[in-house]
C-alpha positions in Angstrom: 58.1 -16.2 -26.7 56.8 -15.0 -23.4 54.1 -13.3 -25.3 52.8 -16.1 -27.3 52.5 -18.2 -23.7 50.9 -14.9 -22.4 48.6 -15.1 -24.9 47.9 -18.4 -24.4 47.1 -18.3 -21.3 44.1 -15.6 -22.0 42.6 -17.8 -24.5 42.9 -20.3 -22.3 40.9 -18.3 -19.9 38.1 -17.0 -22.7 37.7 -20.5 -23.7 36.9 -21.5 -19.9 34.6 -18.5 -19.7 32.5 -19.1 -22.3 31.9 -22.3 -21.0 31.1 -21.5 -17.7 28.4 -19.0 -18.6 25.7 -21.0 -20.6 23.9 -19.2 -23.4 20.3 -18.3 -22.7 18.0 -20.1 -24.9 15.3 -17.9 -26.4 12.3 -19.9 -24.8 14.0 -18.5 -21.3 14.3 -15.2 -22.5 11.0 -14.6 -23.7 9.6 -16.8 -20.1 11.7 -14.1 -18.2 10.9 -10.9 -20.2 6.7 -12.1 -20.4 7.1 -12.8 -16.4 8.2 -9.5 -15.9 5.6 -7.7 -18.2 2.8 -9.8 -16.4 3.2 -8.7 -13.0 3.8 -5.0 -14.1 0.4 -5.6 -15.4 -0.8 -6.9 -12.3 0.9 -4.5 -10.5 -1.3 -1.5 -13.0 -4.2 -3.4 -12.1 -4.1 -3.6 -8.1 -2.2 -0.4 -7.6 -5.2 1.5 -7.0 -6.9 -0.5 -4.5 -4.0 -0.8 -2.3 -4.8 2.8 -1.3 -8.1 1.7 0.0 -8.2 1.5 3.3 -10.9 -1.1 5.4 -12.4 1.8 7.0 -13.6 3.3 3.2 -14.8 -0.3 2.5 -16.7 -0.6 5.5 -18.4 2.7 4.7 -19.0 1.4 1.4 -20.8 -1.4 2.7 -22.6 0.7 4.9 -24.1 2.9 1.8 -24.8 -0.4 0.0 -26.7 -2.2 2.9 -28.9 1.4 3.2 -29.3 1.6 -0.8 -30.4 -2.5 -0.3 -32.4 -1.2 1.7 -34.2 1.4 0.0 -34.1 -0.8 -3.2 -36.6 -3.3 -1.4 -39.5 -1.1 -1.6 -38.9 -0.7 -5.3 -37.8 -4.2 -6.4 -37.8 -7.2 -3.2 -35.8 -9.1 -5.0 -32.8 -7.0 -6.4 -33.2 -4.9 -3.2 -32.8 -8.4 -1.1 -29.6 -9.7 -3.3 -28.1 -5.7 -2.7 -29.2 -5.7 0.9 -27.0 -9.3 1.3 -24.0 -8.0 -1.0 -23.2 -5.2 1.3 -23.6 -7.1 4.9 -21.2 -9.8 3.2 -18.8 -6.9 2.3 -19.5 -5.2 5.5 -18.6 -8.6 7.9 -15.5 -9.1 5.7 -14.2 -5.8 6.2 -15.2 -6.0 9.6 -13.1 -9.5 10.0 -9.8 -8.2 8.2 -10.0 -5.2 10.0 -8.4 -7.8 13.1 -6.1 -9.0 10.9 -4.6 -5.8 9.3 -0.4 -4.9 9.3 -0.8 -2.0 11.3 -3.0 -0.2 13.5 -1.1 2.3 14.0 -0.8 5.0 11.2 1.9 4.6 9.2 5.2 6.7 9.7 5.9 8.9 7.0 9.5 10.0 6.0 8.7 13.4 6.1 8.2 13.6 9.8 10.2 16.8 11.4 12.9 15.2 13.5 15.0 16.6 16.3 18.0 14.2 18.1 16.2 11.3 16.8 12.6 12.5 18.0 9.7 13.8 16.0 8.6 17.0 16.6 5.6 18.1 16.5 5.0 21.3 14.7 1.3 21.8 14.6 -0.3 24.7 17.7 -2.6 24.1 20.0 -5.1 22.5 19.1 -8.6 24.7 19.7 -9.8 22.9 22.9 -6.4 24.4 24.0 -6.3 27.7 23.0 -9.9 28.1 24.4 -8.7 27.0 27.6 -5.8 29.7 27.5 -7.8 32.0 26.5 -10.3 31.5 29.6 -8.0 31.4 32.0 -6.2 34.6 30.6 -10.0 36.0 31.6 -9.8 34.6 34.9 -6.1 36.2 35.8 -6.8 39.9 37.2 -4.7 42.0 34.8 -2.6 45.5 36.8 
């Protein structure tokens, strides 16, 4: 007897559960697996430009303005429309580079670090070792 009310009690349960979790339709499955297929093709897509940083594009621009440039004496007109391309591209890159994250360089994870502080592991730099070296010249040796 106790078993059969035990037993009960977990279909019961089951029964409750199945209708508490609705079944996904298949217009919602496709909609969430599609969603998720589109933005890792977006994602493919703009990858490689986020590695570009606004100092390459202003350099960039640079090279375009001088080709533009160069291009007038050959064709006015294509040289003129090339010339205007890269300015446009320069001042934009000029304009976000005010509104970028950071501009400080990043942190990276690999940074040596001792009690909580970085350490810095590179020598002198040359500048200093010239200095040492000079003043080792000055010191009279016994």
């Amino acid at each position: 007897m106790p078993d059969d009310k035990i037993k009960r009690e977990i279909e019961d349960i089951l029964n409750k559960l199945d209708k508490f979790v609705p079944d996904e339709s298949a217009a919602e499955k496709v909609r969430r697996r599609s969603s998720g297929a589109a933005a890792s093709v977006v994602r493919a897509i703009f990858a490689p430009f986020a590695r570009i940083s606004i100092q390459q594009v202003m350099l960039t621009a640079l090279v375009i303005m001088v080709v533009g440039f160069l291009a007038m004496r050959v064709h006015p007109l294509y040289g003129r429309y090339v010339l205007i391309a890269g300015v446009i591209l320069f001042l934009t890159s000029f304009a976000l580079s005010f509104f970028s994250r950071s501009s400080d360089p990043p942190q990276t994870s690999s940074d040596k670090r001792w009690r909580g502080q970085p350490i810095d592991l590179d020598g002198p730099s040359l500048p200093n070792r010239i200095k040492a070296w000079l003043k080792s010249l000055r010191r009279p040796r016994y």
